[in-house]
C-alpha positions in Angstrom: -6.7 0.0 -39.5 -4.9 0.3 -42.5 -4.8 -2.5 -45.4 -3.0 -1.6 -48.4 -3.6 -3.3 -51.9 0.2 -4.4 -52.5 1.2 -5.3 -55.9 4.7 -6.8 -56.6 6.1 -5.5 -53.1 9.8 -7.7 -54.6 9.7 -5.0 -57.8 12.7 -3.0 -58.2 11.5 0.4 -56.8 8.6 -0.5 -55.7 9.2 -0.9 -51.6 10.5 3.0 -51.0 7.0 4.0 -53.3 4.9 1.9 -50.9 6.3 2.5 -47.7 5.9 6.6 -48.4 2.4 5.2 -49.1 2.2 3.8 -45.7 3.4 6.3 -44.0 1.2 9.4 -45.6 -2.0 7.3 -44.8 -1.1 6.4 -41.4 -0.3 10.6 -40.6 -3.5 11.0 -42.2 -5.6 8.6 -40.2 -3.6 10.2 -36.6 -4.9 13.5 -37.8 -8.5 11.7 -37.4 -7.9 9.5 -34.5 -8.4 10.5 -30.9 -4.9 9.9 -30.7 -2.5 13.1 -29.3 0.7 13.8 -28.6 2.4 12.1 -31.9 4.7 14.1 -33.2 3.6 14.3 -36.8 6.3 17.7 -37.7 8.0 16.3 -39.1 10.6 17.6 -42.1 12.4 20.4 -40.6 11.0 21.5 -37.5 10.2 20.2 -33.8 8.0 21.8 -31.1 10.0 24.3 -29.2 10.7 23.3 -25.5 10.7 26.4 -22.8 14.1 27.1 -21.4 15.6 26.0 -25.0 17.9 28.7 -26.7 15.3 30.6 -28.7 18.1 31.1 -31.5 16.7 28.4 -33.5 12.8 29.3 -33.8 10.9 29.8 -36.3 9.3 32.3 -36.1 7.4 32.6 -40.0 6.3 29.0 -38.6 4.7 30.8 -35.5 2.8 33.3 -37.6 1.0 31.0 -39.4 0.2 28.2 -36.4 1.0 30.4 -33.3 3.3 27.7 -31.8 7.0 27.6 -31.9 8.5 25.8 -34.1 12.7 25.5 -34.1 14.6 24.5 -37.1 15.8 21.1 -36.9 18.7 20.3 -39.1 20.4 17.3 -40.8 22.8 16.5 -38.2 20.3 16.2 -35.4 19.4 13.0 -33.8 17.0 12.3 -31.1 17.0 8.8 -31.7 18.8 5.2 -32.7 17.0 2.6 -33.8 18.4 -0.7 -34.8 16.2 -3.0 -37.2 16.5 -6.8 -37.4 14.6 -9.0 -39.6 14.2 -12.2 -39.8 15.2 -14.0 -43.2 15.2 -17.6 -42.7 13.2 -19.5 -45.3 10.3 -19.5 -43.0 9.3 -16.1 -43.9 8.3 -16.7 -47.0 5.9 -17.8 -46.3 2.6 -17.6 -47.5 3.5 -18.2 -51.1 1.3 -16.1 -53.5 -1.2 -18.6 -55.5 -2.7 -17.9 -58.8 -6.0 -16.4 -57.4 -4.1 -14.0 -55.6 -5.6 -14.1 -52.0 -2.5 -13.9 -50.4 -1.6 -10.4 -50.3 2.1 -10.8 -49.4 4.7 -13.2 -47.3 5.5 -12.8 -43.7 8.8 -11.6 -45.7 7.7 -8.8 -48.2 5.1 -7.9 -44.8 8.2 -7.6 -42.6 10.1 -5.6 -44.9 7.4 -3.3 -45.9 6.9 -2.3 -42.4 10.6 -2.2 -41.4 11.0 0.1 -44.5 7.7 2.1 -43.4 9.1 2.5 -39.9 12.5 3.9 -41.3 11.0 6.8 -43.6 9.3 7.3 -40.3 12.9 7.2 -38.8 14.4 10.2 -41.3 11.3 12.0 -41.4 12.3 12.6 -37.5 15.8 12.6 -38.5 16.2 9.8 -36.4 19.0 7.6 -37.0 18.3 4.0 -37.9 20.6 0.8 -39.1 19.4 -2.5 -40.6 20.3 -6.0 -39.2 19.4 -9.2 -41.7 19.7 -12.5 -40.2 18.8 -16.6 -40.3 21.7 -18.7 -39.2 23.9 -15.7 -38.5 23.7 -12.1 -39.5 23.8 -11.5 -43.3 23.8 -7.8 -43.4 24.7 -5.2 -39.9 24.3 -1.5 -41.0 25.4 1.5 -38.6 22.7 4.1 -37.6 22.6 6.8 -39.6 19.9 9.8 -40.5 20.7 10.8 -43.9 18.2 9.9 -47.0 21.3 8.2 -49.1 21.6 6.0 -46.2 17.6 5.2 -46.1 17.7 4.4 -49.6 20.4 2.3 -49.4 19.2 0.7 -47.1 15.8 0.5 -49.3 17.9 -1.7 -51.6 19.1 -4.5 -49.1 15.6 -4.8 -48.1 14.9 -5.4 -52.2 17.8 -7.4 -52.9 16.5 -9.6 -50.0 13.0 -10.0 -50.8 14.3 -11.2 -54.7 16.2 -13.8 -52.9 14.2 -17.3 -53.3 17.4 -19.6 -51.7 15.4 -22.2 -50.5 16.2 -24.1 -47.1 17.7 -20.9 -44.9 17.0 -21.9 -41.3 17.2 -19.8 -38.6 19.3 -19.3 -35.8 17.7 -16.2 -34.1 18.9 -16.5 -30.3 22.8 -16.3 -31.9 21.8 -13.5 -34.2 20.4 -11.4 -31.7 23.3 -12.0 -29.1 25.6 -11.0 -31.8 23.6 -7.8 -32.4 23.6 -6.9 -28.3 27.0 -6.9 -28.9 27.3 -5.2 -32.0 25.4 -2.1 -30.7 27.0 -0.6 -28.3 25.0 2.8 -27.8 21.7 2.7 -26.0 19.4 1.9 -28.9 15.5 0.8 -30.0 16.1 -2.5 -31.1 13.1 -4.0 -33.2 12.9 -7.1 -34.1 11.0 -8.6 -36.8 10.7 -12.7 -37.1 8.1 -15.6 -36.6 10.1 -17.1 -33.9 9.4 -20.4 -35.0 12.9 -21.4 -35.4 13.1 -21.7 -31.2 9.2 -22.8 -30.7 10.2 -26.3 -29.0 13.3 -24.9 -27.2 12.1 -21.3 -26.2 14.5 -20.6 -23.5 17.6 -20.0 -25.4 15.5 -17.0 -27.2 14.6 -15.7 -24.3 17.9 -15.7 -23.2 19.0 -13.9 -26.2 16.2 -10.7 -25.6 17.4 -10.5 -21.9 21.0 -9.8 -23.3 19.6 -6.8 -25.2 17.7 -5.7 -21.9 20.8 -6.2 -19.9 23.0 -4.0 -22.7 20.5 -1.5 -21.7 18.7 -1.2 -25.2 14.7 -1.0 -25.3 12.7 -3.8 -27.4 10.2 -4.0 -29.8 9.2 -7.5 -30.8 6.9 -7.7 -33.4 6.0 -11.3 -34.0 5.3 -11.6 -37.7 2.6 -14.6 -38.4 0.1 -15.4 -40.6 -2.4 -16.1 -37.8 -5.3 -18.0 -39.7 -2.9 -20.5 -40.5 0.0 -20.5 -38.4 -1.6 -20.0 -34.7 -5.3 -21.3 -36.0 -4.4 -23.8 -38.1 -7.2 -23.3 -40.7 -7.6 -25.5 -43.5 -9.9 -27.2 -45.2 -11.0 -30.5 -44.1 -9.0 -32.7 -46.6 -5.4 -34.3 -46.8 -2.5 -31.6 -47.3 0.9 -31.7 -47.9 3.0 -29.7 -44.7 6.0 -28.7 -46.3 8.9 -27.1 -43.8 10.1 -24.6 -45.8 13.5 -24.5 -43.5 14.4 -28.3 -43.7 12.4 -28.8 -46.9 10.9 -32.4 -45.0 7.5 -32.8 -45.7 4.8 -34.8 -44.1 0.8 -35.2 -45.7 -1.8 -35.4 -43.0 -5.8 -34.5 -42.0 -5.5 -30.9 -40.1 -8.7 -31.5 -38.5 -6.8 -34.7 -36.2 -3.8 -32.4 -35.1 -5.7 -29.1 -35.1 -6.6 -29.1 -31.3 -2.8 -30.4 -30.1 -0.9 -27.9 -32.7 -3.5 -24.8 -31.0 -2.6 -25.9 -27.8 1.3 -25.9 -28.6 1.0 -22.7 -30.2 -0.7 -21.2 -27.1 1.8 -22.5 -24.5 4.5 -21.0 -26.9 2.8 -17.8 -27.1 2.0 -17.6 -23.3 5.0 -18.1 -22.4 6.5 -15.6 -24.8 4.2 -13.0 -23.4 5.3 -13.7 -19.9 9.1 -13.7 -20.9 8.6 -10.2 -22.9 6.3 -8.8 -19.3 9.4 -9.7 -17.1 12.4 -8.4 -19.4 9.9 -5.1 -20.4 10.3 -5.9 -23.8 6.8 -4.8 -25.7 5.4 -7.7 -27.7 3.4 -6.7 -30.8 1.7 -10.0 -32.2 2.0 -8.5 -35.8 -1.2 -10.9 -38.0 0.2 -10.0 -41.8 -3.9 -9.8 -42.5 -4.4 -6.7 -40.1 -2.0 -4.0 -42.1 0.7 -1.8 -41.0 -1.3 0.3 -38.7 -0.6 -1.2 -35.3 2.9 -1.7 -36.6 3.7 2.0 -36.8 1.5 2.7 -34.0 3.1 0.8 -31.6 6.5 2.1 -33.1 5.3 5.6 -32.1 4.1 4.7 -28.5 7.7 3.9 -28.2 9.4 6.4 -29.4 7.1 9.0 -27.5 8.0 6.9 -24.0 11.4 7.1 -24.5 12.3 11.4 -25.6 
């Protein structure tokens, strides 16, 4: 598991220099895991397959590793992957306090490992797009492979995370039946969010992740949360102020005389969002912003192995 020490992750420059970050220490711990069959070539070159043109091959590559190697070039795409992130007001939480234990917002999390995912992406020369939404979609990008394209995209993610509007609800089932319709190419779709926006009313969400089955794209969910406080609700035993960062309505109560109903909410929520994402073969990955970007990108790679 990988935790990374993140300082300012909403400072100009700072996301692309973290996500590389990321990504190099994740290659480094597959070289140590038990894990095989990742394809960690990236750069230039994929594992030859027999019956392949051997024009390609090479073969300076095969002296030094014996195993062929072909050149891969810019064009090349095995892969689309569509990216959508959640943006409602909601995500930013937790908001960073003076003694620092917070190490970043559902948010600068979200974006850190959407951006992590997509060096991932042109490192493969994959092609990958960008959807930003909360009431509708703010941003849709096509997929592309090129490294102008990944930093641009860089920049949206930036420009976002500087963005404090206050009061952005969310609208997520819309958004993501837009974007089923938007892509029209058999894509990965992953979606970042907190779902929270649907947690009374969970049907019309799960409406919305069937349309992207039934378009014929393949799902990742990964449900952002800060689970200690969010699924656990752990606080200290005295009065605090709930403030819905949505709605901005605000209520002060005692967590300890909710705390058993809101757990048991929270787990008929999440059951039935497991059950929903079993039937529709959409993979769930209950993302905790305390447990790093590790079972992020492994999950992400899982994926992408199934589907070439």
């Amino acid at each position: 598991m990988s935790i990374f020490q993140i300082p300012e992750v909403n400072a100009p420059g700072n996301l692309e220099l973290l996500a590389n970050q990321v990504v190099e220490g994740f290659i480094v711990g597959l070289h140590k895991s038990p894990f095989h069959g990742f394809s960690v070539e990236f750069a230039e070159h994929r594992l030859y397959n027999p019956g392949e043109s051997t024009r390609h091959i090479d073969w300076r590559v095969y002296g030094r590793t014996n195993k062929l190697f072909t050149k891969k070039y810019e064009e090349e795409t095995n892969l689309r992957c569509q990216i959508a992130i959640d943006c409602s007001s909601s995500m930013y939480f937790p908001q960073k306090d003076k003694n620092k234990k917070v190490q970043y917002s559902k948010i600068e999390f979200a974006s850190l490992a959407a951006a992590s995912i997509m060096n991932l992406l042109k490192k493969q020369r994959d092609a990958f797009g960008l959807d930003l939404f909360d009431e509708e979609i703010r941003l849709h990008t096509q997929c592309k492979s090129q490294t102008s394209h990944y930093k641009l995209l860089i920049s949206y993610l930036e420009a976002k995370l500087a963005d404090q509007t206050p009061n952005r609800q969310t609208a997520a089932a819309a958004a993501l039946h837009e974007l089923a319709e938007k892509i029209h190419r058999r894509s990965l779709v992953i979606i970042f969010s907190d779902m929270f926006d649907h947690a009374h009313d969970s049907e019309e969400l799960f409406s919305a992740l069937q349309h992207l089955k039934h378009n014929k794209h393949e799902v990742v969910l990964f449900h952002v949360m800060d689970k200690s406080h969010e699924m656990d609700f752990e606080y200290s035993n005295r009065p605090h102020l709930f403030i819905d960062l949505e709605s901005g309505e605000n209520i002060r109560l005692q967590p300890a005389l909710v705390k058993e109903h809101y757990q048991t909410q929270m787990k008929q929520f999440m059951n039935k969002l497991r059950q929903h994402c079993l039937q529709y073969k959409i993979d769930l990955v209950e993302a905790d912003i305390a447990q790093g970007f590790y079972p992020i990108l492994q999950s992400y790679m899982i994926k992408r192995n199934r589907m070439q």
